[in-house]
C-alpha positions in Angstrom: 60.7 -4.3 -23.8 58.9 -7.1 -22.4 58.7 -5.8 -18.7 57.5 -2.3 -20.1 54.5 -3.6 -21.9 53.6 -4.7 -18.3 54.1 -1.6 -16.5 53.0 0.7 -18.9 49.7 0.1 -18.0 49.8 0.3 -14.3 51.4 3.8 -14.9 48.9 4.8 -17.1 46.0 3.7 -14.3 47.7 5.3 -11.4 48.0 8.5 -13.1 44.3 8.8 -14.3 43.0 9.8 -11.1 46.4 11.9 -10.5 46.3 13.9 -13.2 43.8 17.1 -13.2 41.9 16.5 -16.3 40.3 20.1 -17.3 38.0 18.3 -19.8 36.7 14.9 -20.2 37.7 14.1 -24.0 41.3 15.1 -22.3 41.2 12.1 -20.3 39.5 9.7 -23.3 42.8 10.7 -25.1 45.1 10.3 -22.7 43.8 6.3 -22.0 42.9 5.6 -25.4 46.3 6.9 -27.0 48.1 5.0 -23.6 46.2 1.9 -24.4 47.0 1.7 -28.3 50.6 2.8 -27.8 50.9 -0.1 -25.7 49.3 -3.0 -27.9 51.2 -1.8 -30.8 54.6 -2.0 -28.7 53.2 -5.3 -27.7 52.4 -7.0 -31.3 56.3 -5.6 -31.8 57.6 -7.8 -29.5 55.8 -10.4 -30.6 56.7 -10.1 -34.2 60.5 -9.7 -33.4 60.6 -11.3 -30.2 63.8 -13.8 -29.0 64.1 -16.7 -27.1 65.9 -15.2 -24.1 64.2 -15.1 -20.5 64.1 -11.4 -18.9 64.5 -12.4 -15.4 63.3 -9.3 -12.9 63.6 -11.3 -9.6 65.1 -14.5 -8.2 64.3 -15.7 -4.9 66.0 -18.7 -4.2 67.2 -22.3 -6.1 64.7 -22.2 -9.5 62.0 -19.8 -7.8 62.2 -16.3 -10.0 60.2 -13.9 -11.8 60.8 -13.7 -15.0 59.0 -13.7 -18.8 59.3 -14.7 -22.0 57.6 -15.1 -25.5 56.7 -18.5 -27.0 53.9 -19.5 -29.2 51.0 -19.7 -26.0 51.8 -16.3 -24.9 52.1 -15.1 -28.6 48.2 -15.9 -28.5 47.0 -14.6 -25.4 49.3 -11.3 -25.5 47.8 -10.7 -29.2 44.4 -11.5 -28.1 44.6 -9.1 -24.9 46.5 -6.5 -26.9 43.8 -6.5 -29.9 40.8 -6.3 -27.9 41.7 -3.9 -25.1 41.8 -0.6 -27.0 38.4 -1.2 -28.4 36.8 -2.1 -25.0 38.7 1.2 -23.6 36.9 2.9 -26.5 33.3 1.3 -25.9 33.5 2.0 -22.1 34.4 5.9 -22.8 30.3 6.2 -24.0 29.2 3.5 -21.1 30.9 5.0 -18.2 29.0 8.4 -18.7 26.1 7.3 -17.0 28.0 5.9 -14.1 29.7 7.4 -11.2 33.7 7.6 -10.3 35.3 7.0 -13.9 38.9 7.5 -12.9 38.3 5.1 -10.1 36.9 2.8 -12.7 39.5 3.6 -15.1 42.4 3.1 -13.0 41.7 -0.5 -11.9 40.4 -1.3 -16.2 43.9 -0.3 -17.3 45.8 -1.8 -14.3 43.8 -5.0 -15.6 45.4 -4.8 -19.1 48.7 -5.0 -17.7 48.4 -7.8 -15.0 47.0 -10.1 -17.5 49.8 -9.0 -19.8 52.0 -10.3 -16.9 50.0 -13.4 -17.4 50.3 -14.0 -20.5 54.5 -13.5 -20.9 55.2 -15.3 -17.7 57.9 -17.8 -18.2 57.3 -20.4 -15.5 54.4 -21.7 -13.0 55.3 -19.3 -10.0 55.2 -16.2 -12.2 52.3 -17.0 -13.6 50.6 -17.8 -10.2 51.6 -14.3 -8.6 49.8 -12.7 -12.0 47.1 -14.6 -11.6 46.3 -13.9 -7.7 47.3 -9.9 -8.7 44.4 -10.3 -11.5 41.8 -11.3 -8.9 42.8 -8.6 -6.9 42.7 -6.1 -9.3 39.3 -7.2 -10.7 36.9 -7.1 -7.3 36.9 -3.0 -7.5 35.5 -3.4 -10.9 32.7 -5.7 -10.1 32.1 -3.8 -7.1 32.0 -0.9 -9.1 28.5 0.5 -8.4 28.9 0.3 -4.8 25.0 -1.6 -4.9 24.1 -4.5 -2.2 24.2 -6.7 -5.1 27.4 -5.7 -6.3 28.9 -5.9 -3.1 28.0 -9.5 -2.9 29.1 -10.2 -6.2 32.2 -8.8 -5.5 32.9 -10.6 -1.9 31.5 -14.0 -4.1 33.9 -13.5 -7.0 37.0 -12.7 -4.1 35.7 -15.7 -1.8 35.9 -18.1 -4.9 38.6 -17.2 -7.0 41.2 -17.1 -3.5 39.9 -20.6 -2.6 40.5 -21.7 -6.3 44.3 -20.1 -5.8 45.0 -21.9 -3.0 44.4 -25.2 -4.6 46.6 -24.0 -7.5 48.7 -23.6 -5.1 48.8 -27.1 -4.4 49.8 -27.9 -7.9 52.7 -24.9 -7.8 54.4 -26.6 -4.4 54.3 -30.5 -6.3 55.4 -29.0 -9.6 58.5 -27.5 -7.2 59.3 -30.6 -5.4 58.8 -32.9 -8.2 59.9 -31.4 -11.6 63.4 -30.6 -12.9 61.8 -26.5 -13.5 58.9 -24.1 -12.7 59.5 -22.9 -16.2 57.3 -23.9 -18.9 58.3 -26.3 -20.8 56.0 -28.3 -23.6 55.8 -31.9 -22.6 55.8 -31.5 -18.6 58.6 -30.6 -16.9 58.4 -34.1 -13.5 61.1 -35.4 -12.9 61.1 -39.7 -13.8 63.3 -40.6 -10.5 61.2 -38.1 -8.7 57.8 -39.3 -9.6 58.1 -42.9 -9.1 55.8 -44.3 -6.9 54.3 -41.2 -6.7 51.9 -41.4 -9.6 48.4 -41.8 -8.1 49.0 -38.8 -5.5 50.1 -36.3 -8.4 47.0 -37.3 -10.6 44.9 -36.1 -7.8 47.2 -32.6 -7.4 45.8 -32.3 -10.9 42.7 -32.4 -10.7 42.7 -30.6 -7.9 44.8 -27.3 -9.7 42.8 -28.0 -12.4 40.1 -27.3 -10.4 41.9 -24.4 -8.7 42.7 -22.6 -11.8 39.2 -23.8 -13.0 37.7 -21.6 -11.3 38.0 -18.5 -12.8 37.3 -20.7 -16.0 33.8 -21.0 -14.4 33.6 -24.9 -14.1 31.3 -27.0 -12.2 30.3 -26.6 -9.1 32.5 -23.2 -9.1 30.6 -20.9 -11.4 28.4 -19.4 -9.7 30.0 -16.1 -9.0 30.3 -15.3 -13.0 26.4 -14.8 -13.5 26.4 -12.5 -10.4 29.7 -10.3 -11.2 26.8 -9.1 -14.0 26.2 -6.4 -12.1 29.4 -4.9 -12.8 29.3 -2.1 -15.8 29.2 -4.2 -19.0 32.6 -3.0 -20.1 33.9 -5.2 -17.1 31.7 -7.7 -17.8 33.1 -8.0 -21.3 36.7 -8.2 -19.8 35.7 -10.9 -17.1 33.9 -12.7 -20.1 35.7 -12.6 -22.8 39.2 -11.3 -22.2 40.7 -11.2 -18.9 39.5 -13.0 -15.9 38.0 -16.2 -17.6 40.5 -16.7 -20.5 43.6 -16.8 -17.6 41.8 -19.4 -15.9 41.6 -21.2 -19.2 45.1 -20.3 -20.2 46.6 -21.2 -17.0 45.0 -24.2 -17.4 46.6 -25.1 -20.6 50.0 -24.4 -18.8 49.3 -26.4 -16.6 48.2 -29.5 -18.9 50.4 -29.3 -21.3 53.9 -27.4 -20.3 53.8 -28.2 -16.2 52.4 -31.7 -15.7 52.7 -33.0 -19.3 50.3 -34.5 -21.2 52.2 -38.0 -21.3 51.6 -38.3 -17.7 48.2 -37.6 -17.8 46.6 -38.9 -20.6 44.7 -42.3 -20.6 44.7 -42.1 -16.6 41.7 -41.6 -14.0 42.8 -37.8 -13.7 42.4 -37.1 -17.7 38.6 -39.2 -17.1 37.7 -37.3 -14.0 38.5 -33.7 -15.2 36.5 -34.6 -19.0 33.2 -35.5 -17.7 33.5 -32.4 -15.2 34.0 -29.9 -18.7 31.7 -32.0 -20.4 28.7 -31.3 -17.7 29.6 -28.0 -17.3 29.7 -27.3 -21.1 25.8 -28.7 -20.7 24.9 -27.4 -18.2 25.9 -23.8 -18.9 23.9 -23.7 -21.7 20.5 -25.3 -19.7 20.8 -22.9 -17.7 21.2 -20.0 -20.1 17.6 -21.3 -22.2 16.1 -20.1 -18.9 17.4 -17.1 -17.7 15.5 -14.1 -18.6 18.1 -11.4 -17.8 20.3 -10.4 -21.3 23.5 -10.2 -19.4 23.2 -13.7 -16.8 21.6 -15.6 -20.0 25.4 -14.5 -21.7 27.4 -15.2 -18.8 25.7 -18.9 -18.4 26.5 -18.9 -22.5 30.3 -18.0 -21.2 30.2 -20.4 -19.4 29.5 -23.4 -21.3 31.9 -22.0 -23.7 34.5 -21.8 -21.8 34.4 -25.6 -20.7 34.5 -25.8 -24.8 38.3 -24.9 -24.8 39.3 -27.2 -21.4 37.4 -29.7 -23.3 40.4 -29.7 -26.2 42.9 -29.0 -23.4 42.0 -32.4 -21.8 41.8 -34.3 -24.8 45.5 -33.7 -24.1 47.0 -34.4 -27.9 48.5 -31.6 -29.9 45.0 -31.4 -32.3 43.1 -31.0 -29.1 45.2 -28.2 -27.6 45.1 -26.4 -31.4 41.0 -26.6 -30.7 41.3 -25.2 -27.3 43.7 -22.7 -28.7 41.3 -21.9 -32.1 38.1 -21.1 -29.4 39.9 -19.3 -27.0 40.3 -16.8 -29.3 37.5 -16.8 -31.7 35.3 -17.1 -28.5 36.7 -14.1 -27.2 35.7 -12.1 -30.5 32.1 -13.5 -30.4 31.5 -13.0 -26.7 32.5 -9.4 -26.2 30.7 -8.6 -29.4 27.4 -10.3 -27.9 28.3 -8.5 -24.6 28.7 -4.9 -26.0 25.7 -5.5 -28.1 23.8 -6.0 -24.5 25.6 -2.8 -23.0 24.5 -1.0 -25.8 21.0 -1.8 -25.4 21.2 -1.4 -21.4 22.4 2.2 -22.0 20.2 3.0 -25.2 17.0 1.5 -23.7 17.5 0.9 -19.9 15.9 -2.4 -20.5 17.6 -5.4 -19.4 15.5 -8.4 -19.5 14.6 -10.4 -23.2 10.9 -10.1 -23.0 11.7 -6.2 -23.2 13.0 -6.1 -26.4 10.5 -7.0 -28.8 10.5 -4.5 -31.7 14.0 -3.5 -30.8 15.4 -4.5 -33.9 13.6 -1.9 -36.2 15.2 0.3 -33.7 18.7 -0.1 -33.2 19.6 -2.4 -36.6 23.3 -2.1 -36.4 23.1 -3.2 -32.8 21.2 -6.1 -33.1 22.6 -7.1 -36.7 25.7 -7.2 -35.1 24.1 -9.4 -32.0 22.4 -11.7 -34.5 25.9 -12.5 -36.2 27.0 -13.4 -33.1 24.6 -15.3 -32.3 24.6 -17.4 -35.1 28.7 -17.6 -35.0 27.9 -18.9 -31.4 25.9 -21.8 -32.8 28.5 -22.8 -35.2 27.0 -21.6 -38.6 29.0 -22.4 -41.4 30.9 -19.4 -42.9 31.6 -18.0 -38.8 34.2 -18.2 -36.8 32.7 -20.2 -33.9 32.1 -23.0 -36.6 36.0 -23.3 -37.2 36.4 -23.7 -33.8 33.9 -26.2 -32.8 34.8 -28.5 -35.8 38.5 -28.1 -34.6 37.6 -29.5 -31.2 34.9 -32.2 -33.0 38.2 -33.4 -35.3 40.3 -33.3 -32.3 38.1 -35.8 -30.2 37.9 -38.2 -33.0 41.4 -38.3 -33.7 42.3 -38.9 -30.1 40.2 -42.4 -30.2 38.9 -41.6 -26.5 35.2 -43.1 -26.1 35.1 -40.4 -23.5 36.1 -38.0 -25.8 33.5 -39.5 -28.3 31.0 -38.3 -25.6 32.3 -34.5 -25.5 31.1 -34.8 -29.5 27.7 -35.1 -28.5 28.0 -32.3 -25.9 28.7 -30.3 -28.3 25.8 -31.0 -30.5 23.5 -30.6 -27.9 25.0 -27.2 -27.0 24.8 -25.8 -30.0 20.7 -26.5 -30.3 20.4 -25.4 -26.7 22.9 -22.0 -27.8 20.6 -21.5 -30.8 17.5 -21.8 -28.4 18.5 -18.7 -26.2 20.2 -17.0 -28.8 17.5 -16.6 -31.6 15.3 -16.2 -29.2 16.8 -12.9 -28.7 16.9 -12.0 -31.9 13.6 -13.4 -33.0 11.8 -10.8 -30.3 13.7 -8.0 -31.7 12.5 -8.7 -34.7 9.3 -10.0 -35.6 7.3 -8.7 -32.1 4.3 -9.4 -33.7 1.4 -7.8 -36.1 0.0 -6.0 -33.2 3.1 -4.2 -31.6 3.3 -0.7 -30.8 6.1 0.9 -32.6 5.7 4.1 -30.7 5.9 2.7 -27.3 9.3 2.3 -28.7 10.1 5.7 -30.7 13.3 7.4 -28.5 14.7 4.3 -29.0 18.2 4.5 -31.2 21.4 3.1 -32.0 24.9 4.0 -29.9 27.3 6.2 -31.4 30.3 5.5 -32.9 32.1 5.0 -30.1 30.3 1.5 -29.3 29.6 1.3 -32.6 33.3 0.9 -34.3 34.1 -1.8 -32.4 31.1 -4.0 -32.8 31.9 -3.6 -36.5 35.4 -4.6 -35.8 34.7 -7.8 -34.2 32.1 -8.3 -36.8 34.5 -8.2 -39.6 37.1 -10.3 -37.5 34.1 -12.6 -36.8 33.3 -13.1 -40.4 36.8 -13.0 -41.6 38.2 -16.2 -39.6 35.1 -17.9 -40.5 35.7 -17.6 -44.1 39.5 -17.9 -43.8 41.0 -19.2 -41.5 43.8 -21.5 -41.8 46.1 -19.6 -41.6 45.8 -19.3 -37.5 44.4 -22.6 -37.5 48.1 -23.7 -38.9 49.8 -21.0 -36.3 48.0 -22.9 -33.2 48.8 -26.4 -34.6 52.7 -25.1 -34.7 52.3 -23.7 -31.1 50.8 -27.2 -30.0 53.7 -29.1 -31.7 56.4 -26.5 -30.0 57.6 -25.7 -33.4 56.9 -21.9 -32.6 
């Protein structure tokens, strides 16, 4: 079954331009019945999967394709799985202002299952091939519109994420030559005999796959393409924000930490030091940035990407707490990101407005929109009673416990952050709501709230928003079981 979680989707996306659809709703069906037969086959496997390998080609010695199900892919399968049947949904309203929807379509649900290849692959070189396919199959989307800005975008987002490839690359080639496996294994999988005298030169391969991989995780100095690929339609900006492209570069970096490298050859060396102060500058400066951008959908992205640098910040802290944290915001982030992001689509296709001095007064206007955005706004602060809260205390306890001064450091990062998050956050929410004694309501009258389509799963992620922040231990305990490899 594994293998056919996979391919279902790229059957699915080849066919949607194939097939002559005599109506449009025929098509929504088609995708959104595809879609949700697929993520309910895929929470199956997880719930009554085995420890066995499906192996679907070997090349030579230890180089194969192959997948399997442990705990890491147990979280970023279940993630993927829940959230893409709601984003097919929200994008069935967004896409009908925009031109070639099967084109669009076809490379959305190819998407699904490439990271789904992602997520299952068993070892290092599977999980590379995944990850250069995901790149591939992610330009057409950002170059959806076909604009001169979304052209560049595009060739920006291709130029950087092939260049961070090749220095994962790197890393792929010395995990080869150096460990007993490619598969992933917790713990690291070098080889003593092998490493010795070797130790300084594998540190830098690190840092430099780190980086490589990093890239789609929109670190320092390599983040520039996310705030451009903006001018994709926002239901691709959603997946390269919150689902797909950034959370495999985040994923493939906790691979590569913790089941490839091994966290007892890295930690207390120059390569742990060297790769913390880069996630701790970027988590900084993502937000800086974001208090002064004007444009809704750049100010999110630079939000993305100081969070993102939130969850390599517990996977460098490189102890079993700190990869629970990473772990606890990788998800919860995702919820909270696509639900800010769809809140902005929604507004985009309501209004046409897409700056934040444009939407004073929206509030009154479209209250289930921007109640929804102002919940996730605050859950991106870390409000107490939220599910970014959980998360960020997670990764505070985690840099404690680890008794890294360096670490100690990321704690104030974080605290900054968060006043800088709440700054271009509520500032949002402030102008849609109190624009002031003299406003003019009825410059403002056609505007309205989506319909249910973009509604339903704003609500969704609301409630799953709400409902980790109030309970969440339960998944807390799950990640701390998948950090100690006891699921």
């Amino acid at each position: 079954m594994i293998i056919s979680v996979i391919i279902i989707p790229f059957i699915v996306g080849i066919l949607v331009p194939v097939i002559p659809f005599q109506k449009r709703w025929q098509k929504e069906i088609f995708l959104e019945t595809a879609v949700v037969v697929n993520s309910i086959l895929v929470w199956y496997l997880l719930l009554h999967h085995s420890d066995s390998t499906f192996l679907l080609a070997h090349f030579t010695g230890d180089l194969n394709i192959s997948f399997r199900v442990d705990g890491m892919s147990m979280v970023f399968a279940g993630l993927v799985s829940f959230l893409w049947p709601f984003a097919t949904l929200y994008s069935f309203e967004y896409m009908t202002k925009e031109k070639n929807e099967n084109i669009f379509f076809l490379f959305y649900t190819l998407t699904y299952g490439v990271t789904l290849g992602i997520a299952f692959a068993a070892n290092l070189l599977t999980m590379y091939f995944f990850y250069e396919l995901l790149t591939l199959v992610t330009v057409p989307l950002v170059m959806h519109t076909l604009t001169r800005e979304a052209v560049l975008a595009s060739r920006k987002y291709l130029y950087y994420s092939l260049g961070g490839a090749a220095f994962a690359f790197i890393g792929l080639i010395m995990v080869i030559v150096y460990g007993n496996t490619t598969d992933f294994i917790l713990g690291g999988v070098f080889d003593p005999a092998k490493i010795a005298g070797h130790t300084n030169v594998l540190l830098l391969i690190y840092v430099m796959a780190f980086m490589g991989f990093g890239v789609k995780a929109a670190v320092c100095p390599f983040n520039s393409w996310l705030p451009q690929a903006g001018v994709a339609p926002t239901p691709v900006t959603a997946l390269l924000h919150a689902v797909a492209v950034v959370k495999a570069g985040a994923f493939a970096i906790l691979r590569l930490t913790y089941y490839s490298f091994g966290t007892e050859f890295l930690r207390g060396t120059w390569a742990q030091a060297v790769v913390m102060i880069v996630v701790m500058f970027t988590i900084v400066y993502g937000c800086s940035r974001a208090v002064k951008e004007t444009h809704i959908k750049r100010r999110l992205a630079y939000s993305t990407i100081s969070n993102l640098s939130y969850i390599l910040f517990g996977a460098v802290i490189m102890t079993p707490l700190g990869m629970a944290g990473a772990l606890t915001h990788l998800v919860f982030h995702a919820l909270m990101k696509i639900s800010s992001f769809f809140c902005a689509g929604a507004i985009m296709h309501q209004t046409d407005r897409h700056y934040v001095h444009e939407l004073d007064g929206f509030g009154y206007k479209m209250p289930c929109t921007f109640g929804i955005f102002t919940i996730s706004a605050f859950a991106l602060m870390g409000v107490p009673g939220l599910a970014g809260f959980i998360s960020k205390w997670n990764l505070a306890e985690a840099a404690v416990e680890s008794e890294n001064p360096l670490a100690w450091g990321g704690i104030a990062c974080l605290l900054v952050s968060a006043l800088l998050t709440a700054i271009y956050m509520l500032t949002i929410v402030v102008r849609a709501f109190f624009p002031g004694k003299d406003f003019d309501y009825h410059a403002i009258a056609d505007v309205k709230d989506p319909n249910w389509k973009m509604l339903l799963p704003l609500f969704v992620f609301t409630v799953c928003i709400i409902g980790f922040g109030l309970c969440s231990q339960p998944i807390v305990d799950f990640f701390m079981c998948v950090a100690n490899g006891t699921e």
